[in-house]
RODO-2510 file (C-alpha; in nm, 4 decimals, decimal comma):
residues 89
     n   res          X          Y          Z
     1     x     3,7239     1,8031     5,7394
     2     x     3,4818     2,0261     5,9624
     3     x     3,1845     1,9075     5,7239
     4     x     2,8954     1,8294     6,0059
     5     x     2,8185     1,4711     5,9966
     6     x     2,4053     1,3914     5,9522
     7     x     2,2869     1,1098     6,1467
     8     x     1,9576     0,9347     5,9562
     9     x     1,7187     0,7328     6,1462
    10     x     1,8120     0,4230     5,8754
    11     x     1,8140     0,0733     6,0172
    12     x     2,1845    -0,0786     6,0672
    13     x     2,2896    -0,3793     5,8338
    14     x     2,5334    -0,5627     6,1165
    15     x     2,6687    -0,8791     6,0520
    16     x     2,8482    -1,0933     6,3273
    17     x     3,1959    -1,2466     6,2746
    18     x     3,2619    -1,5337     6,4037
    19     x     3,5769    -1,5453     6,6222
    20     x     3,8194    -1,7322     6,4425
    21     x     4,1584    -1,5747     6,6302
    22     x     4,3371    -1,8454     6,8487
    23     x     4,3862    -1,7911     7,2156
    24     x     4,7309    -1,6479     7,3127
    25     x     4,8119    -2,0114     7,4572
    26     x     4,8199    -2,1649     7,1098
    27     x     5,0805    -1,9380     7,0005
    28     x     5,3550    -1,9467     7,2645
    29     x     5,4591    -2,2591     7,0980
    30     x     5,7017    -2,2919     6,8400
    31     x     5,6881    -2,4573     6,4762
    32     x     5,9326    -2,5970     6,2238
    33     x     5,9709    -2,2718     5,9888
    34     x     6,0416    -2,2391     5,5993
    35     x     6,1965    -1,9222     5,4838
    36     x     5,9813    -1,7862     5,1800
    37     x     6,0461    -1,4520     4,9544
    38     x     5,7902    -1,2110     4,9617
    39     x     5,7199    -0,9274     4,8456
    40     x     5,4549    -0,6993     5,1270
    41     x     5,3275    -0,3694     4,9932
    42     x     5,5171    -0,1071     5,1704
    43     x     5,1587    -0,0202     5,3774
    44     x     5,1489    -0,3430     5,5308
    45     x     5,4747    -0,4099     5,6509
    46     x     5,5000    -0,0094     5,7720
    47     x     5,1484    -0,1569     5,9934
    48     x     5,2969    -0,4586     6,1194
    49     x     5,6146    -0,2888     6,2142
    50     x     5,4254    -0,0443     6,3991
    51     x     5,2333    -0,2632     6,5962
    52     x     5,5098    -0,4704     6,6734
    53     x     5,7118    -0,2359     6,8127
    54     x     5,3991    -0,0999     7,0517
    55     x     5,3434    -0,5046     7,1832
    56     x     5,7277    -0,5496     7,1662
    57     x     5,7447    -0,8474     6,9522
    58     x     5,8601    -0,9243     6,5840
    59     x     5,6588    -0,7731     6,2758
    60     x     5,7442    -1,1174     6,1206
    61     x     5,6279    -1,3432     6,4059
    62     x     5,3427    -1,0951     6,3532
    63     x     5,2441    -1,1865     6,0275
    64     x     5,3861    -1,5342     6,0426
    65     x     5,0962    -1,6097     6,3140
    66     x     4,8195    -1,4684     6,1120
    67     x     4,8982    -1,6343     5,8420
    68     x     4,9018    -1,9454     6,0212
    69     x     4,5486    -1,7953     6,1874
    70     x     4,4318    -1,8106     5,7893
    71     x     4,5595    -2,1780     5,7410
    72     x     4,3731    -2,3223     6,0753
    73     x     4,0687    -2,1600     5,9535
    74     x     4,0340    -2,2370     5,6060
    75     x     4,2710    -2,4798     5,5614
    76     x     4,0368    -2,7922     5,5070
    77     x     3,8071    -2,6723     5,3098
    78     x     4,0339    -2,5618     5,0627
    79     x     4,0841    -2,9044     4,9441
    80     x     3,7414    -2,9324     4,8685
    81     x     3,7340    -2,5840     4,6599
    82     x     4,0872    -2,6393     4,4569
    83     x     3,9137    -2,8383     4,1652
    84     x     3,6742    -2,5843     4,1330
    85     x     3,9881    -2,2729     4,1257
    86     x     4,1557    -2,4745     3,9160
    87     x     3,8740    -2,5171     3,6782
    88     x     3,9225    -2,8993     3,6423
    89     x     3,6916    -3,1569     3,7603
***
């Protein structure tokens, strides 16, 4: 771990991310809700609790909201794109 670290003069490769997170406004509000099984890997859900408990919230309303994050983003064009996972057409 003390290995010293050499710094090249190589050019970066960034790429920008478009912001795709909704505002905190958008998720004070409060949806019908299904109750699923499923099964987290134990990393995950040790992450979620963690942050959780340091914003004082719910690990599940945690990963409930990205989730729904996921959905509003690609959510429509997933229609388009099922024939093609499917393999029919």
């Amino acid at each position: 771990m003390n290995a010293k670290i050499k710094y090249t003069n190589e050019p970066l490769k960034a790429k920008v991310v478009r912001d795709f997170l909704p505002p905190p406004e958008q998720l004070a509000f409060r949806e019908e809700g299904v109750k699923v099984t499923l099964a987290l890997s134990k990393k995950s859900v040790d992450f979620f609790k963690s942050q959780a408990e340091k914003h004082h919230t719910q690990y599940q309303r945690m990963i409930r909201r990205l989730v729904d994050s996921y959905v509003d983003t690609y959510g429509e064009s997933s229609s388009r794109h099922s024939s093609r996972a499917t393999g029919k057409q």
